[in-house]
C-alpha positions as CSV (number, residue, x, y, z in Angstrom):
1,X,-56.9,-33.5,15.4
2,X,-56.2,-36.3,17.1
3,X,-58.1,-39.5,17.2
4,X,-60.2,-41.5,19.3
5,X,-58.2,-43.5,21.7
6,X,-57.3,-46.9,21.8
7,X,-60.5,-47.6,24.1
8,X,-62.6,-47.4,21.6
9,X,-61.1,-48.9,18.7
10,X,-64.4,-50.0,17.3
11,X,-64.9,-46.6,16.4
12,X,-64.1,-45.9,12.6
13,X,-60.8,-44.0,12.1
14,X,-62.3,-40.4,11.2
15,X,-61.0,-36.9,11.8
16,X,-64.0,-35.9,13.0
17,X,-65.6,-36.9,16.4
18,X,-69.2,-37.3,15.5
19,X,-71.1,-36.9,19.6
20,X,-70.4,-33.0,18.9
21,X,-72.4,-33.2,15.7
22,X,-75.0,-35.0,17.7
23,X,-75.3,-32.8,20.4
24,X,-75.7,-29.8,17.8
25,X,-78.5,-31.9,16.1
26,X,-80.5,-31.6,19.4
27,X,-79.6,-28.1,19.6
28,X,-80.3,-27.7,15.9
29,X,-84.6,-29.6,16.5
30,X,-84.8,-27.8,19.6
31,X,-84.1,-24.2,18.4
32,X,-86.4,-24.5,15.2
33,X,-89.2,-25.9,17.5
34,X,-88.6,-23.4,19.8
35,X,-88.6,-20.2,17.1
36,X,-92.1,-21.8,15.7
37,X,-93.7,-22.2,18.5
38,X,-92.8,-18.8,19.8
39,X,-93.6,-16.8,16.9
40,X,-96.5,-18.5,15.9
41,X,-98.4,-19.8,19.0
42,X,-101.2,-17.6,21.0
43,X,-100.3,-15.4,23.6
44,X,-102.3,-16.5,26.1
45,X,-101.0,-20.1,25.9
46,X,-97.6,-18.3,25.8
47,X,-98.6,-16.8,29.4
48,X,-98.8,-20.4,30.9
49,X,-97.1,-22.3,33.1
50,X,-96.1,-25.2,30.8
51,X,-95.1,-22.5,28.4
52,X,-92.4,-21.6,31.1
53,X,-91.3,-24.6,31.2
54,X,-91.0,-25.0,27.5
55,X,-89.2,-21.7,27.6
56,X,-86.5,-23.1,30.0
57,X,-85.6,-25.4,27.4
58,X,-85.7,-23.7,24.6
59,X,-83.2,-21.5,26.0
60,X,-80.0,-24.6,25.6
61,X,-79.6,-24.6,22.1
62,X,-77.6,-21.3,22.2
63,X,-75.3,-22.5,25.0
64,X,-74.7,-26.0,23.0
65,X,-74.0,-24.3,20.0
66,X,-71.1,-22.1,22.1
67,X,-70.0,-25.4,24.0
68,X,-69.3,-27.3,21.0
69,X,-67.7,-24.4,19.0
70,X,-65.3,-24.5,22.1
71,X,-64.8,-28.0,22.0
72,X,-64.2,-28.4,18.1
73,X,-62.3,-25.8,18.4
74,X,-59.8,-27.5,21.0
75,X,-59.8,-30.3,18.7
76,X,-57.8,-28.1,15.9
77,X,-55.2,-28.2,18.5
78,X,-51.9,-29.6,18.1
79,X,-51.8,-33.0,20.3
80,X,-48.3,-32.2,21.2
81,X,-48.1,-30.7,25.1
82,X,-46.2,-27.7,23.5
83,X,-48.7,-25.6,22.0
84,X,-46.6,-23.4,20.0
85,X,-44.5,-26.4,18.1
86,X,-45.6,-26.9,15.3
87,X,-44.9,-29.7,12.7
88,X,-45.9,-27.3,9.5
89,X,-45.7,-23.9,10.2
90,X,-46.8,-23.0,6.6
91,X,-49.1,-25.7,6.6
92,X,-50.7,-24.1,9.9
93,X,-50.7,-20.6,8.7
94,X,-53.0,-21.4,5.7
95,X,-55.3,-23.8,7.9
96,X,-55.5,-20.7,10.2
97,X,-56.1,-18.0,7.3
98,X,-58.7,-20.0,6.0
99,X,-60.3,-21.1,9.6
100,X,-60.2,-17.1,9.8
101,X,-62.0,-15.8,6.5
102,X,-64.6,-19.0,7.3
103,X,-65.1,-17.1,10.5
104,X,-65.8,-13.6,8.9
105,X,-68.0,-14.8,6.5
106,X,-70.2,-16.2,9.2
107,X,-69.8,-12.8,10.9
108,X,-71.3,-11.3,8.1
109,X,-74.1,-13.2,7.4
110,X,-75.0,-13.1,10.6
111,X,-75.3,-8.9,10.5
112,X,-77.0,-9.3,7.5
113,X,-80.0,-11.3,8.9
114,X,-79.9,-8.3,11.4
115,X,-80.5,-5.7,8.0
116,X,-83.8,-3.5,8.0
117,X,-83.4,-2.6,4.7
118,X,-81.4,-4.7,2.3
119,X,-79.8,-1.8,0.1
120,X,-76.3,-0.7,1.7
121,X,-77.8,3.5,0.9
122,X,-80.8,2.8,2.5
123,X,-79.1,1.2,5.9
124,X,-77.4,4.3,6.1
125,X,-79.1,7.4,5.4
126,X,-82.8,5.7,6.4
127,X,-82.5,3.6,9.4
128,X,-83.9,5.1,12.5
129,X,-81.4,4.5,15.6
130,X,-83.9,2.3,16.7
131,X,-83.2,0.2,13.5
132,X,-79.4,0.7,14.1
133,X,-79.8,-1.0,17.5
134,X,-81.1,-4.1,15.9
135,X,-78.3,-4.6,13.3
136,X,-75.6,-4.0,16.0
137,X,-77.7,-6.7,18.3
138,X,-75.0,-9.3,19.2
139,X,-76.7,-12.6,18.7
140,X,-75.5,-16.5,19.1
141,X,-73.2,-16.5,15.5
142,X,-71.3,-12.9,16.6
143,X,-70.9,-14.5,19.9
144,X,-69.4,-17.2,18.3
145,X,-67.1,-16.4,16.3
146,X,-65.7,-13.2,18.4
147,X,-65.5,-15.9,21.2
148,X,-63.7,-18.8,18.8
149,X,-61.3,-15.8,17.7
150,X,-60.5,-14.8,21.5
151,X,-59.7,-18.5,21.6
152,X,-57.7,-18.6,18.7
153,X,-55.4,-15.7,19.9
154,X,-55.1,-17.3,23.6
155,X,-53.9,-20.5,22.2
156,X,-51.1,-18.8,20.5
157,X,-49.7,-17.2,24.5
158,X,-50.4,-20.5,26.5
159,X,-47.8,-22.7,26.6
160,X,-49.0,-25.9,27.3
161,X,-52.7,-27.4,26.7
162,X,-52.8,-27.5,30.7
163,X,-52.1,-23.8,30.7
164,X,-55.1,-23.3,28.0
165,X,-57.2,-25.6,29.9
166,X,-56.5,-23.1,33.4
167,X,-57.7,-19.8,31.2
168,X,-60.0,-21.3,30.1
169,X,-61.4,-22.2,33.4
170,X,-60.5,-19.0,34.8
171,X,-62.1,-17.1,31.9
172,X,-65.6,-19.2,32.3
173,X,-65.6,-18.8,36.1
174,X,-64.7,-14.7,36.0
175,X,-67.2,-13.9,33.4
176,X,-69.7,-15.4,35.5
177,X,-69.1,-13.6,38.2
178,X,-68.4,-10.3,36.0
179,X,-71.6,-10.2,34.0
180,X,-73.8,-8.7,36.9
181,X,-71.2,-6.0,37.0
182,X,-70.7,-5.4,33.6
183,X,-74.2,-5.7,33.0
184,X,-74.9,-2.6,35.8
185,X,-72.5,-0.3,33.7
186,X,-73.1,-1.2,30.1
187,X,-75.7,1.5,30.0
188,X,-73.5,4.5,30.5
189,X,-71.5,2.4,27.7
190,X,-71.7,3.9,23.9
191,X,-74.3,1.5,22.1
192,X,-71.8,-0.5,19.9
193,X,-70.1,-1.1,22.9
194,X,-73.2,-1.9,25.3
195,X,-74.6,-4.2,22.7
196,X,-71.9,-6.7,22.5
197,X,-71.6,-6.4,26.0
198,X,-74.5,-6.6,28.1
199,X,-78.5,-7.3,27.0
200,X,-79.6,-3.8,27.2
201,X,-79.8,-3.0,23.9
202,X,-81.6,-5.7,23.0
203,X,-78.8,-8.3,22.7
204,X,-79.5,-12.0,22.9
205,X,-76.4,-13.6,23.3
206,X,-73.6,-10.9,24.3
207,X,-70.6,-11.9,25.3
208,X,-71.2,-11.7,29.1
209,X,-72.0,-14.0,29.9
210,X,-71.7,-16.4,26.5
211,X,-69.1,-16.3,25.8
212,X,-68.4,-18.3,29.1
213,X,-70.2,-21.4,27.1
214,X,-67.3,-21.2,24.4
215,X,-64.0,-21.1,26.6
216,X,-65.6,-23.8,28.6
217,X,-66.1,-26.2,26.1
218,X,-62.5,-25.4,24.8
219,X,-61.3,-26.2,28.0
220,X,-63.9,-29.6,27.9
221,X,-62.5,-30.3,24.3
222,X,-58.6,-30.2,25.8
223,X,-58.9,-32.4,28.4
224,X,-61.2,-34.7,26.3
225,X,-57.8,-34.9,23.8
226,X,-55.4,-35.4,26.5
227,X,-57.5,-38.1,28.1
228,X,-57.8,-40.0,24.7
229,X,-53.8,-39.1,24.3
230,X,-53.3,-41.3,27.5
231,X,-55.3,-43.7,26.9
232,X,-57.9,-42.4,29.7
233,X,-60.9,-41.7,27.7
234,X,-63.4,-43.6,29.7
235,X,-62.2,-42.7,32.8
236,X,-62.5,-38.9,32.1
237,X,-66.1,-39.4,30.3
238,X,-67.0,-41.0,33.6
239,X,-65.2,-38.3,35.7
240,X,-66.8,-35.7,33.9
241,X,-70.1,-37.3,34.4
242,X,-69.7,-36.9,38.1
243,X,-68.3,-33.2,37.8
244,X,-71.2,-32.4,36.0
245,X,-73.7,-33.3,38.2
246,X,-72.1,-32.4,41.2
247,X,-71.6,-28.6,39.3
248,X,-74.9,-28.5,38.8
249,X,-75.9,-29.3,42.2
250,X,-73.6,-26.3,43.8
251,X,-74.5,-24.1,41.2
252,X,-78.0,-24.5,42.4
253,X,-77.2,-24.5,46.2
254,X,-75.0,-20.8,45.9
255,X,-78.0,-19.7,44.3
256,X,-80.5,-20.2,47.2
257,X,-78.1,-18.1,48.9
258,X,-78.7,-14.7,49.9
259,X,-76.7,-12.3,47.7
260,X,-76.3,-9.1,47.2
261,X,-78.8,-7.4,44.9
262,X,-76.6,-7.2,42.1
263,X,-76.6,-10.8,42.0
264,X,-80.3,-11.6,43.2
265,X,-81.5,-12.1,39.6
266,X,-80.9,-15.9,38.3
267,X,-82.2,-16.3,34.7
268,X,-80.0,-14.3,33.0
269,X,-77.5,-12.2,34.2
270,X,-76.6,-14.8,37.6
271,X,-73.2,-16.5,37.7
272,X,-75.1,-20.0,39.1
273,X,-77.3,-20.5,36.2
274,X,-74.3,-20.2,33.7
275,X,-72.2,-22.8,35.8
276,X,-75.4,-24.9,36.1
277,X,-75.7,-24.9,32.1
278,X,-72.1,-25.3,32.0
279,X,-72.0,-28.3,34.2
280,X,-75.0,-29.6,32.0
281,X,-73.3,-29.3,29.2
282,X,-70.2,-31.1,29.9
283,X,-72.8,-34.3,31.2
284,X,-74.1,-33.8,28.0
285,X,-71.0,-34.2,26.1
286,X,-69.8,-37.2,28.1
287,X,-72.9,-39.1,27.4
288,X,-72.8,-38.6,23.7
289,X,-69.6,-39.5,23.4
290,X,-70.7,-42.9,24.9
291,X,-73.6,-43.0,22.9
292,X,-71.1,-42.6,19.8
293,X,-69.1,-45.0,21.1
294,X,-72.2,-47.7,22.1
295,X,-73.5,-47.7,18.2
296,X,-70.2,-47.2,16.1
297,X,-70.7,-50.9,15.9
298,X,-74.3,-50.8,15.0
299,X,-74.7,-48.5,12.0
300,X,-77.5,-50.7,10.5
301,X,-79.9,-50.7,12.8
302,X,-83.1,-48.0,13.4
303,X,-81.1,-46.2,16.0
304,X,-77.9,-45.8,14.1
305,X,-80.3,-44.5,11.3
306,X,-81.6,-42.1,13.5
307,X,-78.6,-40.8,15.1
308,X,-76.7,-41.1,11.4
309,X,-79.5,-38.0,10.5
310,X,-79.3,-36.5,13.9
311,X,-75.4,-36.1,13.3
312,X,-76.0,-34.7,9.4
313,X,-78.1,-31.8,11.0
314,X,-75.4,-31.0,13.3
315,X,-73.0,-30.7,10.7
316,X,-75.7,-28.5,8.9
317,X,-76.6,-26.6,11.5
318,X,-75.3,-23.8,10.0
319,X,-77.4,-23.9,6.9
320,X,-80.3,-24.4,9.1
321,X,-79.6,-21.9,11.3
322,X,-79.9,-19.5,8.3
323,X,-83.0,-21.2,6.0
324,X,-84.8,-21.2,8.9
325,X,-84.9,-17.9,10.2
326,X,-85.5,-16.9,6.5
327,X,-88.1,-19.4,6.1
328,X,-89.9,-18.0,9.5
329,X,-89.1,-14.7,10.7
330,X,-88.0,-13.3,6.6
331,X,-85.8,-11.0,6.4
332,X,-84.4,-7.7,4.7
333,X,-84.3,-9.7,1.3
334,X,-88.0,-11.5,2.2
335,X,-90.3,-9.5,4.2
336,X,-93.6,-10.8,2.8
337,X,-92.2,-14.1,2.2
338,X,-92.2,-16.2,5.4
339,X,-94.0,-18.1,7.7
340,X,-94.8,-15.6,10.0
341,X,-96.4,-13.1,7.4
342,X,-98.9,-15.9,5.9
343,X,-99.7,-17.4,8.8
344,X,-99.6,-14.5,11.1
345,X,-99.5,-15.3,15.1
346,X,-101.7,-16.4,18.1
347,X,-102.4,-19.4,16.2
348,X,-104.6,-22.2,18.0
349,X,-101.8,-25.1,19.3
350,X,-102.9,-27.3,17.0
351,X,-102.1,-25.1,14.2
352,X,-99.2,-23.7,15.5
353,X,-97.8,-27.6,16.1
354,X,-98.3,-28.3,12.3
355,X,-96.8,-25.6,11.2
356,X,-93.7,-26.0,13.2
357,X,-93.6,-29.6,12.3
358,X,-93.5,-28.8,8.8
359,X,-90.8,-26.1,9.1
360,X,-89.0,-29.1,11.1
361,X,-89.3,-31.8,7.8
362,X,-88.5,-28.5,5.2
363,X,-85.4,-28.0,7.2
364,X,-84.4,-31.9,7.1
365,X,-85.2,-32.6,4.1
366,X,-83.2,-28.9,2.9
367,X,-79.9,-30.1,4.7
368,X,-80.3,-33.7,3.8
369,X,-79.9,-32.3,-0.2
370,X,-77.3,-29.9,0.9
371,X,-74.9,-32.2,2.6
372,X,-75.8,-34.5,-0.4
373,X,-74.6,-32.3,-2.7
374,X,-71.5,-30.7,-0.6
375,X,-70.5,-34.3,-1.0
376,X,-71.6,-35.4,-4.6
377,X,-70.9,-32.1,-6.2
378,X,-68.6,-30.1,-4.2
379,X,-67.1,-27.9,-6.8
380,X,-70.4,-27.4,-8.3
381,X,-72.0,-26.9,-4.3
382,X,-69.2,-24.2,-3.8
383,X,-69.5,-22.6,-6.7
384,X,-73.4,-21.7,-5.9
385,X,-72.5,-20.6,-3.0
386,X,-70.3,-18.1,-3.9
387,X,-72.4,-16.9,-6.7
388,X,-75.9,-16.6,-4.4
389,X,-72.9,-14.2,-2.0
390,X,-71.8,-12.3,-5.2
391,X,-75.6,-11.8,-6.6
392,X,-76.7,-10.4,-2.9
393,X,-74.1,-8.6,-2.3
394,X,-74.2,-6.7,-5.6
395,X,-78.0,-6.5,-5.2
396,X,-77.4,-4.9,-1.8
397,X,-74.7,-2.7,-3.0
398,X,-76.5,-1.0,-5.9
399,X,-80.3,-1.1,-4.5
């Protein structure tokens, strides 16, 4: 990965740019407040107006999640212009086989969260199609990592980072005009093949149009390394900046146009609502990186304090992602066990505010002694880990 350039040298040398970690921690307080507030919150102050509005929000922290995978991802990228030369091939193929089996294992924790039963004879001979359809839903980690891996392969045929950046592009800009299509036919589609395609079958975050998010930040994440490559940085933060806002403005303009009905619906399956996000995104990225950038020098104070823990839960937000679904929703392993069983739903605001609050602190607190002890006692961290897998995988296995 290369590092930042020379225009910010009051940045500390790392190998890790830090605004993506920020921009997850948004995503990371947005999504639990969202979840809580949903589940828990009574239905007729779900059926307001300011609900909406809270709903329209709540719906980023998926997209940001894609965006920076794209963007990370583009900074695993060899600097050089030559994609394919490579200073350590062998070096490369273990960083890749390992970037790979980190990617599986993601995949299948994700499909487990999805599991009605958690006992590998009961998913099979007792599970209703109904409960088949919910553990083939394609949700924001499938999306991510079938996405990353679609990136990974085109990196390996493009030639040049400016070749990666123009697929990119052209893959963001084509699925967005695809997904109405693709959406009309997914139907008359088997199931497994429906439900990573399309939301008909219940799907969240299916590829079309998501996926979009991810080869969008990629092609971000390029440009961002070849600007700082050049020496440019500032000028393409500032460029992108503009871009943003003026994508977000056409994006809104096509969409007051009249269409045909296939692409008359805007929320979800519209071409101009994923460019708007995308060009909202991209903003996004720019001004964190200059909020980075603006307090690299200023660790100390209340705000660098603040965005110090706001970058931690972005590199957690995996963990979080995970402990808090258990924590709310439960799951195959849990089902009595969470939030939403003891506390039940149409609670009062008030109630439903307190209890989301205090799902927010758990979760802090949670990844502030994780990352603590990833750091502190990484051997002893990893080797947990792996025994809690081995433990529920065996208990799934012989239930």
């Amino acid at each position: 990965m290369s590092q930042p350039s020379a225009e910010s040298q009051n940045l500390p040398r790392t190998s890790r740019y830090e605004f993506l970690d920020l921009l997850r921690g948004v995503a990371v307080l947005m999504m639990i407040e969202g979840h809580a507030m949903r589940a828990l919150l009574d239905h007729r102050i779900r059926a307001t107006f300011a609900y909406d509005i809270h709903e329209l929000f709540h719906g980023l922290p998926a997209p940001i999640f894609l965006f920076a995978a794209g963007a990370a991802f583009a900074f695993t990228l060899e600097t050089s212009a030559d994609l394919r030369r490579v200073a350590d091939p062998a070096a490369d193929r273990k960083r890749n086989w390992r970037r790979r089996r980190r990617l599986l294992n993601v995949l299948l924790m994700a499909y487990g969260l999805q599991l009605s039963y958690f006992s590998l004879r009961q998913t099979f001979f007792s599970s209703t199609p109904e409960q088949f359809v919910i553990l083939l839903n394609f949700n924001v980690l499938q999306c991510i990592v079938i996405s990353v891996l679609a990136l990974r392969w085109l990196s390996t045929w493009a030639s040049s980072q400016k070749s990666l950046v123009r697929i990119c592009i052209g893959l963001a800009l084509g699925m967005g005009l695809a997904t109405p299509l693709v959406w009309a036919i997914a139907p008359s589609l088997p199931m497994w093949v429906g439900t990573v395609l399309s939301r008909h079958y219940s799907s969240y975050f299916p590829l079309f149009p998501y996926a979009a998010f991810t080869f969008a930040g990629a092609a971000w994440g390029v440009r961002f390394q070849m600007a700082c490559t050049r020496n440019e940085e500032s000028r393409f933060l500032q460029l992108t900046i503009v871009a943003g806002g003026v994508g977000m403005v056409v994006s809104t303009l096509l969409a007051g146009i009249p269409w045909p009905p296939l692409y008359a619906e805007f929320w979800w399956s519209s071409p101009w609502y994923l460019w708007l996000r995308i060009g909202l995104l991209a903003l996004l990225g720019a001004l964190f990186r200059r909020m980075e950038i603006g307090t690299a020098s200023n660790q100390g104070s209340n705000r660098g304090r603040a965005l110090h823990l706001l970058a931690l839960l972005g590199r957690q937000s995996f963990y979080i992602y995970i402990a808090h679904l258990l924590v709310l929703y439960g799951s195959a392993y849990n089902p009595r066990w969470n939030m939403l069983r003891k506390l039940g739903t149409n609670l009062p605001f008030w109630e439903s505010a307190v209890a989301t609050a205090l799902l927010v602190l758990i979760m802090i607190f949670s990844a502030m002694f994780w990352d603590w002890a990833k750091k502190a006692h990484s051997v002893r961290a990893n080797q947990f880990k792996w025994a809690l897998a081995t433990y529920l995988i065996i208990v799934f296995i012989i239930s």
